[in-house]
N, C-alpha and C positions, 0 to 999 in steps of 0.2 A: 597501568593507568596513564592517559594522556596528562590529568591537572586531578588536583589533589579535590577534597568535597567543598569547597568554597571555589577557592581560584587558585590557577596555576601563574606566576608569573616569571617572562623571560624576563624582564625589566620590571622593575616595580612602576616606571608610569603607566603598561600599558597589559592592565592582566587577565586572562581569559578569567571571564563571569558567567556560574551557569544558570540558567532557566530553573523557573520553579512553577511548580504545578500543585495550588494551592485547595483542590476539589475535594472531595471526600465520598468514599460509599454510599454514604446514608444523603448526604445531600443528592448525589445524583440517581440514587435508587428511586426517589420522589418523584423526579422527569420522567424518567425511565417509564416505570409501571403506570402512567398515565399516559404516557407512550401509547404502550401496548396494548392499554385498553381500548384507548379512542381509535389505534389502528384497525383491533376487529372489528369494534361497532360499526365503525364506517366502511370494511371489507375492503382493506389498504388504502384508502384515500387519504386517512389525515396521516400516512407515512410519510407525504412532503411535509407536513408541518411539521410534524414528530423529528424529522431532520435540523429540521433549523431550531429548534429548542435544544438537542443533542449536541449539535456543533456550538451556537451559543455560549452552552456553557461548559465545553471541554476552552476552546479558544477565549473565554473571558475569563478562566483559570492557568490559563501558559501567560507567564510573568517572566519579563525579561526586562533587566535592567528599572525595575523598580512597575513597568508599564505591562498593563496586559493586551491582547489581540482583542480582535474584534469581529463577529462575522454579521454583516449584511443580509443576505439573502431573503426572501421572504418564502411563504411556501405554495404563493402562489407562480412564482419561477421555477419552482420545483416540479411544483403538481402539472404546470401545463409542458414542460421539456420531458417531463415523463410520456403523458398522453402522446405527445408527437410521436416517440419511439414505439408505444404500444401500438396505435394507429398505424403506421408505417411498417410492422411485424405483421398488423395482421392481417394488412392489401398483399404483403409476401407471399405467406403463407396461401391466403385463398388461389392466388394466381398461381402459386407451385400446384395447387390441388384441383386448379381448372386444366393446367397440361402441364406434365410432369416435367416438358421439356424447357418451358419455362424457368425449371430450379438456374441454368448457366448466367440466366440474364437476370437470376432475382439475384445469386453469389457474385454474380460483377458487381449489383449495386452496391452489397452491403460493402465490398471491395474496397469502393470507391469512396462510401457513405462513414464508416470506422472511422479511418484516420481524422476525420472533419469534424465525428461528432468528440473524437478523445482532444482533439487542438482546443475545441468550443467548451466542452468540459473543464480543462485544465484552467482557458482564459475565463470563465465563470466563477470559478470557485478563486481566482486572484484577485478578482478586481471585486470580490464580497467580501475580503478579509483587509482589513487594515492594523494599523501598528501605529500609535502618538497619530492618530488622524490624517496618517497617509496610508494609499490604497496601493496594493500592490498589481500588476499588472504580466500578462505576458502573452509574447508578441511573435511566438513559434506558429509554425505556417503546418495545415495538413499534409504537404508534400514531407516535411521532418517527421510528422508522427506515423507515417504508412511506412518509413523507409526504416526508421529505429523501433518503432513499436511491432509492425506489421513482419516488417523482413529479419530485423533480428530477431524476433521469438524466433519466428522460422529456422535462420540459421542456428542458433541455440538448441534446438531440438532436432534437426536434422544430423548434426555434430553431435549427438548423443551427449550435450555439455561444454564437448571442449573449447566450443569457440563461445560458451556465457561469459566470461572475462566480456570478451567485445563487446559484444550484446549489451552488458550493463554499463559500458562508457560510454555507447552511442548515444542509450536511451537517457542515460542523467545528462549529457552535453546537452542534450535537444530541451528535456525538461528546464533544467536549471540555467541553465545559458540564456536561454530566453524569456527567465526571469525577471520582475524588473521591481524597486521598491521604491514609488515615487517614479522619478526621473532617472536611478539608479543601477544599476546593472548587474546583475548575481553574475558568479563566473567559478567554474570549476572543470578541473581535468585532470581528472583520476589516473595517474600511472597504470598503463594496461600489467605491467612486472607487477604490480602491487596487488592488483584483483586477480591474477593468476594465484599467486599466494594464499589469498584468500579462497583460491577454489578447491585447495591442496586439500586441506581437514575433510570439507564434503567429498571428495574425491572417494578420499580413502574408506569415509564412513561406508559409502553407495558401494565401493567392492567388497569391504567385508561385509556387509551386509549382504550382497549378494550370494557369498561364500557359504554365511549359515542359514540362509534361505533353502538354499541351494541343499547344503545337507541337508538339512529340517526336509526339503522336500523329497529326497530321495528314500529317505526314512522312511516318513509316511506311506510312499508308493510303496515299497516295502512289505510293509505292516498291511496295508490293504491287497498286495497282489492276490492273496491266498482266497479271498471273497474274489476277485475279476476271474483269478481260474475258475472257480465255483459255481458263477454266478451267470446266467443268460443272460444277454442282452437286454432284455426290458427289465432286469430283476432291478427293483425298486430300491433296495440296499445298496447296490452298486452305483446308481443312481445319484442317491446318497451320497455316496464316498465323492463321485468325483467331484460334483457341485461343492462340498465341503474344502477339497484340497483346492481348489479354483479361488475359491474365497479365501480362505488361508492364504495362499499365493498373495490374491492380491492385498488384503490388511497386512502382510508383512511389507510389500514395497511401499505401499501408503506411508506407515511406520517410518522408513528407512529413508524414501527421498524427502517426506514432512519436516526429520530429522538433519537432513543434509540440508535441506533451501532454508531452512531457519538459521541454521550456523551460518552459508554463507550472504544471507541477506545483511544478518547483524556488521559481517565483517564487509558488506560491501558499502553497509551506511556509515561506517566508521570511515572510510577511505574517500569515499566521495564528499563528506559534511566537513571532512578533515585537509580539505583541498579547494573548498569552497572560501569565495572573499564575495564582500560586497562594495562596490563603487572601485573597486582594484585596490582598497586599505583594511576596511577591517574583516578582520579572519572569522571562521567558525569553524569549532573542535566537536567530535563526535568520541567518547571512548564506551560504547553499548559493547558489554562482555558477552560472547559467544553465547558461554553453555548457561547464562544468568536469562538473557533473553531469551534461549531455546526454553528452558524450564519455565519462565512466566507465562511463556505462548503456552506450553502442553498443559500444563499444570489449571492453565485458567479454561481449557479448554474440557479437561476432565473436570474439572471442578459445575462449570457451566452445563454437563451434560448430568450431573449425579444429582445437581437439584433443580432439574426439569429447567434450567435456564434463568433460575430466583439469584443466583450468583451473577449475573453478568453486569451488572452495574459494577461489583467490586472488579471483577475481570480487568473492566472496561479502563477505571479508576487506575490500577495496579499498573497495565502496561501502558497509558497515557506516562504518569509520573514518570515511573521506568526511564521511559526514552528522550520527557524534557528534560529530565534532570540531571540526563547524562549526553545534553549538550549546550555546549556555551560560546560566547564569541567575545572575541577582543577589538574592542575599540579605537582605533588611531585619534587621537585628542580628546579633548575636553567633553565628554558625553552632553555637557548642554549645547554647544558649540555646535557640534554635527547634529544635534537634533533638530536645534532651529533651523540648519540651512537645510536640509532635508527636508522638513516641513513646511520651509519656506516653497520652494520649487516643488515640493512632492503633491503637496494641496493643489496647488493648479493645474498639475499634470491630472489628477484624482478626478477633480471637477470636471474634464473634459471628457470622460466615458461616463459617469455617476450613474445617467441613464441608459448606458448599453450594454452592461452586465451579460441581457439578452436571458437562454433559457440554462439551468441546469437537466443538461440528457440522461443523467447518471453513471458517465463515461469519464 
């Protein structure tokens, strides 16, 4: 553990405080299921609204330093940055399906279109959440989110992994970096030695997993060859069998990498949050335990699937707290001190977008 369950201090004037998430099941099961209501009556429409009541009150329950967040939004920014995107899916689509060859020039646009709509996304959902009545802001360019969003997935995945270390310091430099709280500046950079480490545990999960896949599946073919000698080509058994081990195959990798990016997500937010300053003085600590995190993801996931999705508000509740509660930040000075000046400059810089929020894409 980074800091004990209050606060950790290196000095007693300046000691990491962590966040509290003060929500509850039963009160947010209330939102929730009126949610879902109004969302089918209206055949997804009031899901922008249904948004901003969700977020609301997860962000007017994250309490830090005595003060809770705040989000902005309304749903109708929601509701109409959505329509744009559907609108613009589905001029695509018809134009791929008036001439097929058209798909190269619909995949340039979206190409082009991604990185613009995840920059516009990120700087949307900033500048609607504030903290003590300043708006947070952030000023990353589409050309950063094509190059770490776009290219790094890619290389991530073409590297069959070994190069996600990079991949995730590109994409939190770009996110976070260009951060801004007020007039303020977030700033983090994650030891690429320290996210390798972190990739070591998934590593090893994904090959042994592989291992007893592997057996599991050789077994199986096995067990079944004695029906493939027996059986003709169109026999309906056989049929069977393979489509069975096809599926098998793939819910065990599901299983196994689900397994693997949960562990090393926890450990990559632990290193990046844990490397993170704001204005270049005060710190923020992350210590989310591996297999603690992995177990609330799966756990709340089977739970959420056994009672037809009637648990998800608890889910929901469960790993919000979880993950405020296991981070905190230390303040350089007198907490009233930094806050006025902050406030001071932060309100003015705030007042100057108020109204250019602009749309939520869903990106």
């Amino acid at each position: 553990m980074l800091f004990n369950n209050q606060m950790l201090a290196e000095s007693p004037a300046n000691p990491f405080v962590r966040a509290k998430f003060t929500g509850s099941a039963s009160e947010y099961f209330g939102i929730w299921i009126v949610n879902v209501l109004l969302t089918i009556v209206t055949i997804g429409i009031y899901s922008a609204w249904a948004k901003v009541r969700r977020n609301r009150y997860f962000y007017g329950n994250t309490v830090l330093l005595g003060r809770a967040f705040e989000y902005h939004a309304t749903g109708k920014q929601i509701f109409l940055g959505r329509a744009i995107v559907f609108v613009g899916l589905v001029i695509i689509n018809v134009i791929t399906t008036i001439n097929p060859l058209f798909s190269l020039i619909t995949t340039l646009v979206i190409l082009v279109a991604l990185p613009w709509l995840i920059m516009r996304g990120l700087r949307f959902n900033a500048r609607v959440t504030s903290y003590r009545n300043v708006r947070f802001d952030f000023v990353g360019g589409a050309g950063g989110a094509f190059a770490t969003v776009i290219l790094g997935s890619l290389l991530a995945v073409v590297s069959f992994g070994l190069l996600a270390p990079f991949s995730s310091r590109w994409l939190n430099r770009y996110v976070f970096n260009n951060f801004r709280y007020g007039d303020r500046p977030f700033h983090t950079d994650p030891r690429i030695g320290a996210l390798y480490g972190a990739l070591l545990i998934p590593a090893l999960m994904v090959l042994l997993g592989a291992v007893v896949l592997g057996v599991i599946g050789l077994g199986a073919v096995g067990a079944a060859a004695p029906l493939f000698d027996h059986a003709g080509a169109d026999d309906p058994q056989a049929g069977v069998a393979i489509v069975g081990l096809v599926y098998l195959a793939l819910f065990g990798a599901f299983i196994v990498y689900g397994l693997a990016a949960l562990v090393y997500r926890a450990a990559v937010h632990n290193i990046v949050w844990s490397s993170m300053t704001i204005d270049g003085r005060h710190q923020l600590k992350s210590d989310l335990g591996r297999r603690r995190y992995a177990w609330i993801a799966i756990s709340n996931l089977l739970v959420t699937i056994c009672t037809l999705g009637l648990m998800r508000p608890w889910a929901a509740v469960r790993l919000a707290r979880y993950i405020v509660e296991h981070t905190a930040v230390r303040v350089e000075g007198e907490i009233g001190d930094v806050a006025t000046a902050i406030e001071a400059t932060g309100a003015a810089v705030g007042s100057e977008y108020l109204s250019m929020e602009g749309f939520d894409f869903g990106f």
